[in-house]
C-alpha positions in Angstrom: 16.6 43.4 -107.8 17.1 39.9 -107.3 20.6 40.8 -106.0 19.9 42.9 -103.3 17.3 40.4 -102.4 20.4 37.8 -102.1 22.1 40.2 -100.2 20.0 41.2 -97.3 19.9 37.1 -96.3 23.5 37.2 -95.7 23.5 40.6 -93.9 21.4 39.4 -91.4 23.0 36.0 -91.2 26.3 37.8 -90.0 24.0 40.0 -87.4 23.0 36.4 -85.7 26.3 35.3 -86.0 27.7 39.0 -83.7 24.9 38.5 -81.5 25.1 34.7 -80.9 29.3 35.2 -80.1 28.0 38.4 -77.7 25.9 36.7 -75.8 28.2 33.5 -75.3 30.7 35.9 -74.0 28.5 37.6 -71.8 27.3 34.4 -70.3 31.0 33.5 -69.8 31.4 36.9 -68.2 28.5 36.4 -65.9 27.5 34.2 -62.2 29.4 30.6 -63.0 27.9 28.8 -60.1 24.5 28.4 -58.2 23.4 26.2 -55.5 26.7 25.3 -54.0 27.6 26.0 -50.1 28.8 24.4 -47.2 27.2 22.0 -45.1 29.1 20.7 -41.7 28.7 17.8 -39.7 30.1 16.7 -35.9 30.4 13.8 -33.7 32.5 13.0 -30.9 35.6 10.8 -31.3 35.7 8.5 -28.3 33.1 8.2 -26.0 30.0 10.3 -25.5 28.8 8.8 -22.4 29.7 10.8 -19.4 29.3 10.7 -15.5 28.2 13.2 -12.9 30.7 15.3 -11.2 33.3 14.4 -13.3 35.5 16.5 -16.1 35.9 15.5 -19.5 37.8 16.2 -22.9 35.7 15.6 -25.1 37.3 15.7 -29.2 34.8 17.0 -31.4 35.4 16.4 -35.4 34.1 18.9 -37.8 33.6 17.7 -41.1 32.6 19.8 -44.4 29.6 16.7 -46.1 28.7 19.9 -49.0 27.9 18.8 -52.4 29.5 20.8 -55.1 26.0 21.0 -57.5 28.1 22.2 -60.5 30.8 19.3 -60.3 27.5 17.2 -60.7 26.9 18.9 -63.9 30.6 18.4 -65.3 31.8 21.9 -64.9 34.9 22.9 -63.1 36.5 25.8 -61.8 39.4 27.7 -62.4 42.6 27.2 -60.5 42.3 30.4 -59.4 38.5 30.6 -58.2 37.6 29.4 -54.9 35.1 26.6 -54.7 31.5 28.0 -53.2 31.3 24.4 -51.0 34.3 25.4 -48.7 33.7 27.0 -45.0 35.2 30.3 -44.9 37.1 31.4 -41.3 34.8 28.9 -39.6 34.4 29.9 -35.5 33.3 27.3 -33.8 31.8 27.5 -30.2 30.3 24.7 -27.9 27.0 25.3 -26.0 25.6 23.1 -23.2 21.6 24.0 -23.9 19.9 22.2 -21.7 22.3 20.2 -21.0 23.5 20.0 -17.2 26.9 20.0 -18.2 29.5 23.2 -18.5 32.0 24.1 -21.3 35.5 25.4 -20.3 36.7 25.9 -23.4 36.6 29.2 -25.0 35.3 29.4 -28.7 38.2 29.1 -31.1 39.2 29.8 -34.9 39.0 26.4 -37.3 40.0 28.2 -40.2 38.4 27.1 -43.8 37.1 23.5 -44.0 37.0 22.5 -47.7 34.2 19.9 -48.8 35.3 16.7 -47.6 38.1 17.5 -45.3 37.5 17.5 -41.6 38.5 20.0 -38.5 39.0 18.8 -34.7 38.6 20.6 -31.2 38.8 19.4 -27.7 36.5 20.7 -25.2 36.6 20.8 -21.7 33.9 20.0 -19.6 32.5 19.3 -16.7 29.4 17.6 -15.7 27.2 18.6 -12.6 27.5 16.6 -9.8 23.2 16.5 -9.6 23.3 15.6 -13.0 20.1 13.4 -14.2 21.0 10.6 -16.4 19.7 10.4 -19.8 20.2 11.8 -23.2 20.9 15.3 -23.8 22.0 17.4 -27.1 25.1 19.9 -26.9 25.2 22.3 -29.6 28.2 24.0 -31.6 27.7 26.7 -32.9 29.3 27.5 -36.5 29.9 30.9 -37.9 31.7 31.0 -41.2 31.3 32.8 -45.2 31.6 30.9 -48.4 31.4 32.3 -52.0 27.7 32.7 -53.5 28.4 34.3 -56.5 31.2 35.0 -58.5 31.8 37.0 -61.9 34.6 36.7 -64.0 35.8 40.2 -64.4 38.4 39.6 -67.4 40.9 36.7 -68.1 42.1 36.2 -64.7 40.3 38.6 -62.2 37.4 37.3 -60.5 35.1 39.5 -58.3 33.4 37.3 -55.0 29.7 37.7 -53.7 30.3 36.2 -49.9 27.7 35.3 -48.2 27.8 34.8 -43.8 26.2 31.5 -42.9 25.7 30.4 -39.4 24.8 26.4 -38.4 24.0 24.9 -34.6 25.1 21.5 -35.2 23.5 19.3 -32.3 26.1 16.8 -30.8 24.2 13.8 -28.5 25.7 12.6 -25.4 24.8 10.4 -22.5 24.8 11.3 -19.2 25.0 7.8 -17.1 24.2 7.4 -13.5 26.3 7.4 -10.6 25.5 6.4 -6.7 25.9 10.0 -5.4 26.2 9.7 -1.0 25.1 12.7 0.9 25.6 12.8 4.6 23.1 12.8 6.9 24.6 13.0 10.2 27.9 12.1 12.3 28.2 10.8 15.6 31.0 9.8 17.6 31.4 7.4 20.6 34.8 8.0 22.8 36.6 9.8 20.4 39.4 11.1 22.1 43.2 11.6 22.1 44.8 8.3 23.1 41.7 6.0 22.6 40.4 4.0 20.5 36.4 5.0 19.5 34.1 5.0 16.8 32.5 7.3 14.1 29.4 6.7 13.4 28.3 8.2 9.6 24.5 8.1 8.1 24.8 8.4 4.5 21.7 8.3 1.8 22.2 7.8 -2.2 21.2 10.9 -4.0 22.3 9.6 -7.1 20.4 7.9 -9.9 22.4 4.1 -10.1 22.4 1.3 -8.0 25.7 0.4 -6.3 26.6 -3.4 -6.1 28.1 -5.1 -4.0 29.1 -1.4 -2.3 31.6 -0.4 0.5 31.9 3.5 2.2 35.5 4.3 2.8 36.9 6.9 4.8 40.3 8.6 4.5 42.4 9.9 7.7 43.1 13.2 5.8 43.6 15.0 8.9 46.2 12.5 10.0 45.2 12.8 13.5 42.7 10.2 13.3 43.7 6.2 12.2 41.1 4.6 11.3 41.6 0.3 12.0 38.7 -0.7 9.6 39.1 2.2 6.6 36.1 0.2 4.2 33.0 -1.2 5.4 31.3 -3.0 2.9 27.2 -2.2 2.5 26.3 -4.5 0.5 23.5 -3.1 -2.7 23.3 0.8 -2.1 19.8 1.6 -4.0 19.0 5.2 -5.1 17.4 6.8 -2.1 18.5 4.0 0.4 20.2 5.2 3.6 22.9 3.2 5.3 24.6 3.9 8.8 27.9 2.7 8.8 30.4 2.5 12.0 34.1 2.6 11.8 36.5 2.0 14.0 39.3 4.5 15.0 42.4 5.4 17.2 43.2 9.0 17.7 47.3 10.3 19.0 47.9 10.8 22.3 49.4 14.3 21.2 45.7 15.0 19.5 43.8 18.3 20.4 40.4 18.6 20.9 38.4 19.8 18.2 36.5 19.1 14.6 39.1 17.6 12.0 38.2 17.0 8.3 37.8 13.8 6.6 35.9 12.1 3.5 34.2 9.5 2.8 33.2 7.9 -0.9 31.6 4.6 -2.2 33.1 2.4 -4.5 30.7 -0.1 -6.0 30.2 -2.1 -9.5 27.3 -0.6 -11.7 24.9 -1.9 -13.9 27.6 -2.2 -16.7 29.6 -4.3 -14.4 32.1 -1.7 -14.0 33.7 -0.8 -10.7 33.0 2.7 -10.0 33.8 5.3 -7.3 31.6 8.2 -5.9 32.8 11.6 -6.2 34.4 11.9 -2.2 31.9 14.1 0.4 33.8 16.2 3.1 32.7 15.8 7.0 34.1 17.1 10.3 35.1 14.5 12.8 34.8 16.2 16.5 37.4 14.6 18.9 36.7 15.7 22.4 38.5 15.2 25.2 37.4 12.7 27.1 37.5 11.6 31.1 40.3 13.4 32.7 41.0 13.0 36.1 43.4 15.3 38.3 43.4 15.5 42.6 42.3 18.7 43.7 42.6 17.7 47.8 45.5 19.1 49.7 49.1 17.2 50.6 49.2 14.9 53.6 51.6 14.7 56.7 52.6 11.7 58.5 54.7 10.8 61.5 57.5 8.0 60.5 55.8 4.4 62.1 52.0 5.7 61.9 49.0 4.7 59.9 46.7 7.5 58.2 43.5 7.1 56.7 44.2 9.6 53.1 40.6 11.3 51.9 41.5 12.0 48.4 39.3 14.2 46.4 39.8 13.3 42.2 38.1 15.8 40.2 36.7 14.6 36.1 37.7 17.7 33.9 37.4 16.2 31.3 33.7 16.4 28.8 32.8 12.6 28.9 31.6 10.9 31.9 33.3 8.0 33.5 31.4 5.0 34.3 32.1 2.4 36.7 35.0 4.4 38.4 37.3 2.9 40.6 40.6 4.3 42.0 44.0 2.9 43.4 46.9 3.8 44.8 50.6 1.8 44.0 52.1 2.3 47.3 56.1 2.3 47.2 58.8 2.5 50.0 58.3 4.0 52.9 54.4 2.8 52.5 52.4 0.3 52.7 48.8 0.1 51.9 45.8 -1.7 54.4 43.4 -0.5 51.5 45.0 0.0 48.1 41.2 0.7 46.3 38.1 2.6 46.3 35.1 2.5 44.4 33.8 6.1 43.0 31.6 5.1 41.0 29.8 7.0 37.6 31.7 10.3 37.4 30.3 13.3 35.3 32.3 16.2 33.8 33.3 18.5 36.6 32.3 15.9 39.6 34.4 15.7 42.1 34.2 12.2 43.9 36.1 11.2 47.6 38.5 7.7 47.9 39.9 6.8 50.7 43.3 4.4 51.5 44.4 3.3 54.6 48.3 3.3 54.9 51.4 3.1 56.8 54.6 4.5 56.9 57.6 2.9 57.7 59.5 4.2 61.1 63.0 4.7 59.2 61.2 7.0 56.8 63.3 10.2 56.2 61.5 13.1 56.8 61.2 14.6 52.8 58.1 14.8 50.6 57.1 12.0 48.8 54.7 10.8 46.3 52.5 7.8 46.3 51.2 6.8 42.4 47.6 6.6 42.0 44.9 5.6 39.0 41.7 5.7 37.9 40.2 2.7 36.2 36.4 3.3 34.7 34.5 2.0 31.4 33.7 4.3 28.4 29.9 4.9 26.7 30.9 1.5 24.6 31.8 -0.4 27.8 35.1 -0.5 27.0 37.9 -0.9 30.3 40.0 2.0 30.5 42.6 2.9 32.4 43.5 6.7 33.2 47.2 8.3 33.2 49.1 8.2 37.1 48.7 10.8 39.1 50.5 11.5 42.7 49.5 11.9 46.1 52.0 14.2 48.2 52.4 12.8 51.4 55.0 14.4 54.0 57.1 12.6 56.4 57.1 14.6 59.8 59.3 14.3 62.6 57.0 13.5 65.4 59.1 15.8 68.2 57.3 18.3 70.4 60.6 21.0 69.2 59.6 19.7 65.8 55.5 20.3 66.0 55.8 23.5 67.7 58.0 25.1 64.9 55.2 23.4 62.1 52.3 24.7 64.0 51.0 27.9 63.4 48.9 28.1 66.5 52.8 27.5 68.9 54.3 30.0 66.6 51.7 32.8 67.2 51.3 32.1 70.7 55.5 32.3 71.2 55.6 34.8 69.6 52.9 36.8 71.4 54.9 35.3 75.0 57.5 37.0 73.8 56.2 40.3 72.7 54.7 40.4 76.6 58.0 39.7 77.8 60.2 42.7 76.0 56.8 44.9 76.8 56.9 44.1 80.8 60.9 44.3 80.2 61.3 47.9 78.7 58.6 49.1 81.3 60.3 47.7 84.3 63.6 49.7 82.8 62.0 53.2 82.5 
């Protein structure tokens, strides 16, 4: 008896003993990790503060900041498991939100991002022109898996529990402000092809900075205009101030009339004392033709030796008026002028207006056309003296001899003619 008592002890001794080794295996067999996953982190590299109407690269850095829990507790993995802190395949995308800014770049693989290792992107972007400044939060947007369980299958052969994890990882920028210049209205004064005239451009700040010590520039992009004073300065350009700003320009003699592009930006220093230039706003320039003066009276005839008295009618077909007109004629061999000007005064587009010269002609004159050069001198809507291009009055040299004046006048001609007619008719009759 007592032996089988002694024995039973021991029996169950080695039952503890199986169990104890079986469930150490199992254990061993089962989930080796809980609590660990990825955790990622971005910021900018560079600069984060960004200007309306502008575009941007910005280069974002994506870092894995996970905490392996079981590494805190002394245990480590297999060579041949992968660690459950470590993004998976990560996709990352950058959103705007509600920020008034717009990403160019498409969303793009950044592969697995292990705990403490970092991934970088660059974005393009561009930043509204009627952007507000302030502080704003873009978002990327993560999508990746990691390992969230694992079992050890048999010496070698683990079997993975992933898990998909998203993460919108805010990024904060700062949108400054810019002096933004909207046009109000365009005006020009004499602005035509051969002259010198002004453009006359209101502008107001739309923007949300103040502009020190500011100046507008305009650029001849059509390259028919030439402008003498390119930058006028403004002086402080206040959000919501308006300015009216007058440049001076020349346009070519070869210049059409018409509406030709230009721009016009401001370059100023801001409140960070840096100098600064406006995005560039596009305006059309209208370049008209001006006064243009042409004679529209008939040719003159003169006898060799005689003075005339010449009515000549100038005609402004041009779309500016002329003020102050006054015409001349430059009398050359065989003339010679009594009265060489003639006031016309104001002359609209389309007016026709009357001078009249008193000349001579000299008695050796040969009897040819020939022209006598005449001008128009007036003053523009800026008071400014101009003098138009030469134009010709035709004046023929006669011969005074009555052989000569019946041949040029119609009236002898028909009635010799008609003289003879009557004298072959009374002819013929006598005949028959």
């Amino acid at each position: 008896m007592r032996d089988k008592k002694t024995k039973i002890p021991g029996q169950l001794f080695l039952i503890l003993i199986f169990f104890s080794l079986t469930a150490g295996h199992a254990c061993g067999a089962g989930e080796q990790f809980l609590g660990s996953e990825p955790s990622l982190y971005a910021t900018i590299q560079g600069d984060s503060e960004l200007y309306p109407g502008t575009y941007v690269t910005l280069n974002i850095v994506v870092e894995n900041h996970a905490v392996d829990n079981e590494g805190l507790r002394g245990l480590q993995y297999a060579s041949f498991s992968i660690n459950p802190t470590t993004a998976l395949g990560t996709m990352i995308d950058l959103r705007a939100e509600d920020a008034p800014v717009k990403i160019k770049t498409e969303p793009f693989m950044a592969g697995d991002i292990a705990a403490g290792s970092t991934s970088e992107g660059s974005y393009y972007v561009y930043v509204d022109e009627d952007a507000k400044k302030g502080r704003y939060n873009l978002v990327l947007h993560a999508e990746y898996s990691y390992i969230s369980a694992t079992t050890l299958i048999e010496p070698g052969r683990w079997d993975y529990i992933y898990k998909e994890k998203t993460e919108d990882i805010q990024i904060p920028i700062e949108i400054k402000g810019v002096v933004k210049p909207k046009i109000i209205s365009v005006s020009t004064k004499n602005l035509s092809p051969g002259k010198k005239g002004e453009i006359e451009v209101v502008i107001k700040n739309i923007g949300y900075e103040t502009g020190y010590n500011a100046a507008a520039e305009i650029s001849a992009a059509s390259g028919v205009i030439r402008f003498v004073d390119g930058s006028v300065f403004t002086g402080d350009f206040l959000p919501g101030d308006t300015k009216e700003i007058v440049f001076s320009a020349d346009v070519e003699d070869g210049a059409g009339e018409g509406i030709y592009p230009e721009t016009l930006l401001i370059t100023y220093t801001d409140s960070y004392g840096k100098i600064k230039s406006s995005v560039s706003e596009n305006f059309g320039v209208e370049v008209i033709k001006g006064p243009k003066f042409r004679i529209v009276s008939d040719s003159f005839g003169m006898n060799p030796g005689e003075k005339s008295t010449l009515s000549v009618v100038f005609q402004n077909y041009g779309d500016d008026t002329a003020y102050s007109a006054m015409a001349r004629i430059i009398p050359d061999s065989p003339f010679n002028a009594e009265t060489d000007t003639a006031i016309l005064g104001d002359i609209k587009p389309g007016e026709n207006k009357t001078a009249y010269f008193k000349i001579s002609m000299d008695s050796d004159a040969l009897i040819v056309p020939y022209g006598i050069n005449t001008e128009i001198k007036y003053r523009d809507e800026s008071d400014r003296l101009i003098l138009s291009d030469q134009m010709k009055i035709v004046v023929c040299a006669e011969d005074g001899s009555i052989l000569t004046d019946i041949i040029t006048n119609p009236i002898a001609i028909a009635v010799l003619l008609g003289a003879v007619f009557l004298f072959l008719y009374f002819f013929n009759q006598k005949r028959s």
